[in-house]
N, C-alpha and C positions, 0 to 999 in steps of 0.2 A: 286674532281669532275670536275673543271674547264681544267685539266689534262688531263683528259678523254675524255673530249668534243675534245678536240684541235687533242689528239693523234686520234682516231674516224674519225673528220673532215682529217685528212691527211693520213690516209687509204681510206678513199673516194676520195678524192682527185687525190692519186696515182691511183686507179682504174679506174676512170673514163680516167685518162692523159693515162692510159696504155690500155684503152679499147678503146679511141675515136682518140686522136690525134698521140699520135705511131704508131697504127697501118696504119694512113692513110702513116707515113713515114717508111714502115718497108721497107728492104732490102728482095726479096725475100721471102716473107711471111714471115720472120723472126722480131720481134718485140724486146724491151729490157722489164726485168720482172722487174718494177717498187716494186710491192708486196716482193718478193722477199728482194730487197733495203731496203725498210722499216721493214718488218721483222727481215731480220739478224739482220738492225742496231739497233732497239729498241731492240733486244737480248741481245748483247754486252755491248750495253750503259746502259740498267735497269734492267738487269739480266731476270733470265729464266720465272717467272711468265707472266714478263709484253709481253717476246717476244713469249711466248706461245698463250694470249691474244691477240696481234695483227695479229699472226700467225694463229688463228683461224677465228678470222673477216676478217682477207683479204681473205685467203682460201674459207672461207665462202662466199663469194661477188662472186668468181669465180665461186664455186658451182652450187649458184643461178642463175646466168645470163649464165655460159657458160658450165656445166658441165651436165655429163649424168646423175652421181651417187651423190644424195646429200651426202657432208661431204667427200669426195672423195681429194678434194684440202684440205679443210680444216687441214684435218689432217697431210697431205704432210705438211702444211706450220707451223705448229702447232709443229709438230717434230724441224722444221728448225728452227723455233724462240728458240726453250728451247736450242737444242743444243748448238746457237749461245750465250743465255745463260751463258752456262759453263764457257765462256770466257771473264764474266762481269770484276772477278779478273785481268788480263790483260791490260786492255783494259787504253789506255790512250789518252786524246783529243788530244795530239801533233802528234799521231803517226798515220799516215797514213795507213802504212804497213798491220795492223793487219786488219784492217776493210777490204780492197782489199780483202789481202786473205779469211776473211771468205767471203764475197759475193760473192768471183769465186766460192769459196768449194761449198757453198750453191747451188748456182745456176746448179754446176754439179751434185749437188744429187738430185736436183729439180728435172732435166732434167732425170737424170739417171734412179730415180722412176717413170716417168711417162712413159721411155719408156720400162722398167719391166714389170710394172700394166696396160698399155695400147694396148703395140704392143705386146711384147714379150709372154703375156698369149694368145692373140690372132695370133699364131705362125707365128706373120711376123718377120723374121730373119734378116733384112738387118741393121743388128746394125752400120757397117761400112758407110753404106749413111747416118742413121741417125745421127750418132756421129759429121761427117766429114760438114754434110749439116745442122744440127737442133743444136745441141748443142753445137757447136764451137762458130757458128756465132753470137746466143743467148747470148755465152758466152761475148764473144769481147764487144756487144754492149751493154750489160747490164753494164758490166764494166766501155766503155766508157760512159757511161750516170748516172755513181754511181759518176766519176770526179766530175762534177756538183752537184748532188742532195745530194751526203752524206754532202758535206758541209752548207750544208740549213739544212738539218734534224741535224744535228751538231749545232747549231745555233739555233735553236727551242726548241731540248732538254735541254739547256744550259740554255735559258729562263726558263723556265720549271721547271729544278730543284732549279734553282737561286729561281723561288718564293715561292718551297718550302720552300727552306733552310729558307727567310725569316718570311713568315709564323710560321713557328716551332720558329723563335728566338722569335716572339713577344709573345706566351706562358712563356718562361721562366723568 
């Protein structure tokens, strides 16, 4: 339960930092998807339930505050945590590598579906501005700002499961 609280409070947390204070420092209306971050990384790190779960609450926050269509993000983000998911078996605290790449993948499918389901149904074509102008830049600084925060949310989860692990020993 105390899990829950913590993981909850840092999806609030990211949204807010990625609603209030990024945005006052975006580059060109371009921001870094903080949501995004924490979703792949609680995918990876606690497999697909938990990154489904936080993939629907942060989704869900955007929904609410910034979306047209309730459930619209959610489910974008909701895909992205299971997927990232899949890659629980993988995944290893020392290795940098694997985490990068899923939060670029992620974030280009992010991008990619939203400009399908957003622009592309309402037949604006200009896939090449928005690729080269929207989803690059989102990409880079998402990335650079995953430098820093994956290793916090690395470090959180660590705790986290550390008081599992200890919990469960004093049963046996």
């Amino acid at each position: 339960m105390k899990n829950n609280i913590i993981i909850g409070l840092m999806v609030l947390i990211c949204f807010i930092l990625q609603s209030t204070f990024f945005q006052t420092f975006s580059f060109g209306g371009i921001s870094p998807n903080l949501l995004i971050v924490l979703t792949a990384a609680f995918g990876f790190m606690r497999g697909k339930k938990c990154g489904l779960l936080v993939g629907f609450f942060s989704g869900l926050l955007v929904d609410l505050f910034f979306g047209d269509v309730l459930c619209f993000y959610a489910l974008i983000y909701m895909y992205i945590g299971y997927g990232n998911g899949l890659f629980r078996r993988i995944f290893f605290k020392e290795d940098i590598k694997l985490p990068m790449v899923l939060i670029t993948v992620s974030d280009m499918v992010y991008s990619m579906l939203c400009y399908l389901l957003l622009f592309l149904l309402r037949s604006k074509f200009q896939f090449s501005y928005y690729f080269i102008h929207i989803i690059i830049p989102e990409m880079v600084y998402t990335i650079v700002i995953t430098i820093v925060l994956y290793p916090l949310i690395l470090f959180i989860n660590s705790k986290l499961e550390g008081k599992n692990q200890r919990s469960e020993g004093s049963f046996v």
